[in-house]
matplotlib code that plots the C-alpha trace (Angstrom):
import matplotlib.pyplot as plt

x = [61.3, 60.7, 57.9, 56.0, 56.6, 55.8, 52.9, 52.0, 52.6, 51.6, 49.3, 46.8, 48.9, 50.8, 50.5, 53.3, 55.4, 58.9, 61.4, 64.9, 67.6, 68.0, 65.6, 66.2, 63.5, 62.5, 65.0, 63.8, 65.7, 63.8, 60.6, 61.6, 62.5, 59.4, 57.0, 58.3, 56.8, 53.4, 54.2, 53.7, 55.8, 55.1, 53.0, 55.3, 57.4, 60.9, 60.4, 62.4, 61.7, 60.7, 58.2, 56.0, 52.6, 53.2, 55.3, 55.6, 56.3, 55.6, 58.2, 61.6, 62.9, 66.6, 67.5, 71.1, 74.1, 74.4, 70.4, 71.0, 74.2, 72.4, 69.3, 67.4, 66.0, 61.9, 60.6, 58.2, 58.6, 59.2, 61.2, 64.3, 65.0, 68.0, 69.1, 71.7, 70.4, 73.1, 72.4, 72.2, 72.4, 75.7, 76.2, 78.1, 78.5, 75.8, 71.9, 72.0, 74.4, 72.7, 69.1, 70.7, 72.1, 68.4, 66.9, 69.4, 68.5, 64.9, 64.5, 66.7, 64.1, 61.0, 62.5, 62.7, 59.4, 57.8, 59.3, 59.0, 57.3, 58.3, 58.8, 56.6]
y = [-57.0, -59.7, -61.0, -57.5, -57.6, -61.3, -60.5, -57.4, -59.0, -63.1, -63.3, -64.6, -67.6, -68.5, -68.4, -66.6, -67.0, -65.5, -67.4, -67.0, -68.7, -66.6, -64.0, -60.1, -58.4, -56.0, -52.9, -49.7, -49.2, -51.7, -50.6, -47.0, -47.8, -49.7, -47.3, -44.6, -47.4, -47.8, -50.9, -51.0, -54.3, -52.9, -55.8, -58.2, -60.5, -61.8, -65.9, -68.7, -71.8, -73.9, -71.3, -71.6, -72.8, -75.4, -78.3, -78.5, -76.4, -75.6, -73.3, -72.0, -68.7, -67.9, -64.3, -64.5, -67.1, -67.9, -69.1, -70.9, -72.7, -73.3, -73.8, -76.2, -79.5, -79.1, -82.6, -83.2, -82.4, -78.8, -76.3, -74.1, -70.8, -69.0, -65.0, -63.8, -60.0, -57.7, -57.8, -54.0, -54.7, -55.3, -52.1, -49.2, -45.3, -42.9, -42.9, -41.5, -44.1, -46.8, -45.7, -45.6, -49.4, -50.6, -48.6, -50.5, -53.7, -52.7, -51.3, -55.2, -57.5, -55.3, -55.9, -59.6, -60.1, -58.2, -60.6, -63.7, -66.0, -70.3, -71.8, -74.8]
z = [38.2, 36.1, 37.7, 37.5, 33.3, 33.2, 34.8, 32.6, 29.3, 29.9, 32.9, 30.4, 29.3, 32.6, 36.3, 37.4, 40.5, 41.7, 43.7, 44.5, 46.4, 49.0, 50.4, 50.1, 50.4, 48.5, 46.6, 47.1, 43.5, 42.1, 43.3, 42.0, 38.7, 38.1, 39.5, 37.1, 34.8, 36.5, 38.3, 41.6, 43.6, 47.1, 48.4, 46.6, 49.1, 48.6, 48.4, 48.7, 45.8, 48.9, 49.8, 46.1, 46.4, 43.3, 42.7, 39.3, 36.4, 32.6, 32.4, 35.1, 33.9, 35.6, 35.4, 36.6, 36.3, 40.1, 39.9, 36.8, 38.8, 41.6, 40.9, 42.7, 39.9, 39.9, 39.6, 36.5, 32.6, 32.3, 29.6, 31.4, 29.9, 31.4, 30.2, 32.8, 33.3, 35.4, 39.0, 39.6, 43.3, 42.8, 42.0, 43.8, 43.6, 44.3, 44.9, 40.9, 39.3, 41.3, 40.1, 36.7, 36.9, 37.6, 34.9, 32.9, 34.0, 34.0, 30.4, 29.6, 31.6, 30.3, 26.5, 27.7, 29.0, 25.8, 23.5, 25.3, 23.3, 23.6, 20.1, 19.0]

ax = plt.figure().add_subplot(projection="3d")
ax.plot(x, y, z, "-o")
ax.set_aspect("equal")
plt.show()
């Protein structure tokens, strides 16, 4: 999700790419909630950091605390941001509360991404 807003509100300034840790494909949840907000992540793939096309970074955004822990060290001179969003994945209950936990976490990353700005 955060990949769709950065790319929405910054893909004049950056060249953005999405990693994880681990691969998991893509949530139907998450592809829900951001359709109801025009975006459409269906040809996006779930990537490893090993698997970006670049070395190097300007900027490494982590989204949750276990990525921040374990987040691999990118060689060169780069700035690390981390805001721990809630993983709605984690979630439990019914197809409802579920879509409700990603709107959640959808309405937090999009406020993120709108604001995002890195101080001089």
């Amino acid at each position: 999700m955060a990949e769709a807003y950065m790319r929405v509100y910054h893909h004049k300034t950056y060249t953005i790419y999405s990693a994880g840790i681990e691969k998991h494909g893509l949530n139907p949840f998450a592809m829900g909630v951001l359709m109801e907000d025009g975006l459409d992540i269906s040809n996006h793939t779930s990537n490893t950091v090993e698997e970006l096309p670049v070395e190097s970074f300007d900027v490494v955004i982590t989204v949750c605390d276990h990525a921040y822990e374990v987040c691999p060290i990118f060689p060169g001179k780069h700035i690390k941001i981390h805001h721990n969003f809630t993983d709605p994945s984690k979630a439990s209950g019914s197809a409802s509360s579920l879509i409700l936990a990603f709107r959640k976490t959808r309405d937090e990353i999009k406020e993120f991404c709108q604001n995002f700005q890195l101080l001089s």
